[in-house]
N, C-alpha and C positions, 0 to 999 in steps of 0.2 A: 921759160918766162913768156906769158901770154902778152903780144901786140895787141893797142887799143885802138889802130888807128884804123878811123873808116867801121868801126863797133858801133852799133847801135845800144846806150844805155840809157834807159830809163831812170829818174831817178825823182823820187816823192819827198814831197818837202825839200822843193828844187829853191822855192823863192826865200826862204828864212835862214837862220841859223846856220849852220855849218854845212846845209845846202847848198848855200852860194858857193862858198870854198871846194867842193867837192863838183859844184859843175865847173869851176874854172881849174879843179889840176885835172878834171876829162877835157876839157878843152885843150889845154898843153898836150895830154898826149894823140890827139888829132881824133877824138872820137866824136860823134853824132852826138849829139845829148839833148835827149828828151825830157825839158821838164815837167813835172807834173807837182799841180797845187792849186788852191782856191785863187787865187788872185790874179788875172791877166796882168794885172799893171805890175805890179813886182814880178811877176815872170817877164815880164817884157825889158825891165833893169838892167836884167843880166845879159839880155843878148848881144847888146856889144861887146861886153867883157871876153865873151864866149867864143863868139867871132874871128875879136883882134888877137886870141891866142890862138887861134888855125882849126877849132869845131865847129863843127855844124851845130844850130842849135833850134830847136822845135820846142814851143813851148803848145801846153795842151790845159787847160785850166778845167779842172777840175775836183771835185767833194771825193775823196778815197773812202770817205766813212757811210754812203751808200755803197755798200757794199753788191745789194743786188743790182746797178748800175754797172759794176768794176767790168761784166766783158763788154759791155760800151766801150767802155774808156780801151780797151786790149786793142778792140776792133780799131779806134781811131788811130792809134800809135801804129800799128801794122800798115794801115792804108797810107799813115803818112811819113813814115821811116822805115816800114820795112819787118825783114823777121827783128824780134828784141834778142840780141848776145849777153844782155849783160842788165840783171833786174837789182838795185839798190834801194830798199826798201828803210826808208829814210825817216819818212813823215812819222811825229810823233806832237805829242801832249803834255801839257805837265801840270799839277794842282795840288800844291799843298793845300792840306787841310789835314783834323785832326781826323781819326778815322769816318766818330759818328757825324761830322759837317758835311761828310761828302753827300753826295744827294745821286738816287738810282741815275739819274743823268750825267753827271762826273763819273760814275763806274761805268756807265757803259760807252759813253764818249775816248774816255783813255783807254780802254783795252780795244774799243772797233779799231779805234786809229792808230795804236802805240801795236798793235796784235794780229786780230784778225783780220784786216785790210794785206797785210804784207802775207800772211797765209794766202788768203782769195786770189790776189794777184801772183804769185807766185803755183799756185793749181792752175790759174788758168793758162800762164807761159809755159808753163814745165813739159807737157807735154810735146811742144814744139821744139824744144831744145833737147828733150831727148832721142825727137825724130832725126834728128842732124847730130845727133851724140856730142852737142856744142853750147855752154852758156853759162854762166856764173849767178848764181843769186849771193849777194849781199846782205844783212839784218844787221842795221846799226842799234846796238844796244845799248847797255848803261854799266859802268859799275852798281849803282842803283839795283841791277839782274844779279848781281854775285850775292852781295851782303842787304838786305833789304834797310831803305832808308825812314828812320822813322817820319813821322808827317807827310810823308810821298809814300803812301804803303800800295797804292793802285798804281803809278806809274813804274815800281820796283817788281809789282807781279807782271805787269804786261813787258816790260823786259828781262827778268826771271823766264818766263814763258819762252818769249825770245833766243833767248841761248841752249834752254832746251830741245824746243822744237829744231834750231839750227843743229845743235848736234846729234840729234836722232834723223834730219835729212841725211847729212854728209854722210851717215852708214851706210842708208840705204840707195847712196848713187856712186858709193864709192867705186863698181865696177864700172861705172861710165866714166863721160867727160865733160858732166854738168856736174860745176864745183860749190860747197855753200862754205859763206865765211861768214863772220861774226865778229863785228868792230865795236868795243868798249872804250868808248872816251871816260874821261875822267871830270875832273873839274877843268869848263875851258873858259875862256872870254869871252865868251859867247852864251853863258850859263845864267838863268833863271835869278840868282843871287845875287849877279851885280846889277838887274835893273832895278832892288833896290838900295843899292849902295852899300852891301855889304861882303866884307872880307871872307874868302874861302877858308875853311879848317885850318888851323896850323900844321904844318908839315906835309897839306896836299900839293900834287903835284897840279899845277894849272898849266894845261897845253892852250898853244896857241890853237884857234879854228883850222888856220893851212896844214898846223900838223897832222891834224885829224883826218883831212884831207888827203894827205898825202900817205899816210896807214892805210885808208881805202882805196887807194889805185897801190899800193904794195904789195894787201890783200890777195887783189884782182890777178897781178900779173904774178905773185908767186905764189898763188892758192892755199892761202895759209888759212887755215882751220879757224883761229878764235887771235885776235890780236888784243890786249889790252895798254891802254895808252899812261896809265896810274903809277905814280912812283912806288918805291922798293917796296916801302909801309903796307900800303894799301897793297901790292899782290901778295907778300907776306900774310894780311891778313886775312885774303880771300882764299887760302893755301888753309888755312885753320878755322874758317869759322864754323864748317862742319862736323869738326870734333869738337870744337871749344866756342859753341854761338855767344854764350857770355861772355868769352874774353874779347866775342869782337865786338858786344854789346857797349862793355868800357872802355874799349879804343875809342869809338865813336862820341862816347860822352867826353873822352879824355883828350879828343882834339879839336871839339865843340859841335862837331857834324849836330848832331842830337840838336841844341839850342841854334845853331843857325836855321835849322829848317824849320823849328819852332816857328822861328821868329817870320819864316820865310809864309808861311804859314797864316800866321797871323795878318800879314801886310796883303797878301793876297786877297782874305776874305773883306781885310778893309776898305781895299779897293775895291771891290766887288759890291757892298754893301751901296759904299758913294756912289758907283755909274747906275743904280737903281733907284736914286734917289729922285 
């Protein structure tokens, strides 16, 4: 079991969503934590939280979806924490729409940020962790990556991608001791659906944010390949949808997945509409 304490981890999409929760259970276990995101002011939120549970905490504000900037951003985290132990590859996107509303700007937005961002960053550490034969990469991914979600069909490929590309690394370093994992949350409280007031699928499993959180330092210290956080149903059906896609087709319809993203969908672009007004 790997120790976190006194680790230096980076972690993208430090100031949002299930970001925050995962820089405060690295803070409990006494690690460095580096966060990285657009926004100094909400990076700055957390550093008490961070703090008062015994981490160190470096916030570094910046855009991950210039990509040809990312060994900037490598270079500043080294000068100012040090080598990186530990790369968690966080930040992501999310847009419903139906496929043809999306615009070349939504496809290439969600897959730099949700994809290639956590690739680039990830080439550019790698080779320093395998000079010291020492360091963990991270890719939080989706159930969204197993079974593709209708009306999210770009954020399901850039986590699709996600799981593959994670499990084609850990082949290839499996004779090292640079380890890759891959954490699939599920439906949490922290999820896209409840900011607009609507009920998740029946019979999904909704994790709390901390649990999510705390799967990713489980991850870490017991180098587990692929964790999924989804009740029985949903891995049951991710076990079958590659011999039976339509049976997972009608599950989805049959527990409303289908019509809430619709709907999810819809609210989005009509929000979107109004702030352009």
């Amino acid at each position: 079991m790997k120790n976190l304490a006194g680790k230096t981890v980076v972690l993208t999409g430090a100031a949002g969503g299930i970001g925050v929760f995962i820089a405060r259970a690295l803070a409990k276990e006494k690690a460095t934590v580096v966060g990285v995101s657009r926004s100094q002011e909400k990076l700055e939120n957390i550093r008490a939280e961070v703090e008062v549970a015994g981490g160190t905490y470096i916030s570094i504000p910046f855009d991950i979806s210039k990509l040809e900037e990312l060994p900037l951003l490598v270079q500043q985290i080294n000068q100012q924490a040090g080598r990186i132990d530990v790369l968690i590859n966080n930040a992501a996107i999310e847009k419903y729409r139906p496929f043809q509303n999306y615009s070349l700007n939504d496809i290439q937005s969600i897959l730099i940020t949700n994809l290639l961002a956590g690739m680039e960053l990830t080439r550019l550490v790698l080779p320093s962790m395998l000079e010291r034969n020492s360091g963990h990469i991270v890719n939080i991914s989706s159930g969204s990556g197993k079974k593709g979600a209708p009306y999210n069909s770009i954020y399901s490929a850039s986590k699709a991608g996600l799981i593959m590309w994670t499990d084609a690394m850990r082949q290839e370093l499996i004779d090292t001791n640079v380890d890759v994992s891959v954490v699939c949350p599920g439906y949490t409280k922290a999820g896209m659906y409840l900011k607009f007031g609507l009920p998740a699928p029946k019979l999904a499993r909704v994790s709390e944010p901390k649990t999510v959180a705390i799967a990713v330092i489980d991850a870490i210290k017991n180098n587990k390949a692929e964790v999924i956080l989804d009740g029985l149903l949903t891995r049951l059906l991710f076990s079958n949808v590659q011999l039976f896609p339509e049976f997972g087709d009608a599950i989805y319809r049959w527990i409303g997945l289908t019509n809430l993203n619709q709907t999810c969908a819809e609210n989005q672009m009509l929000a979107a509409r109004r702030s352009h007004q």
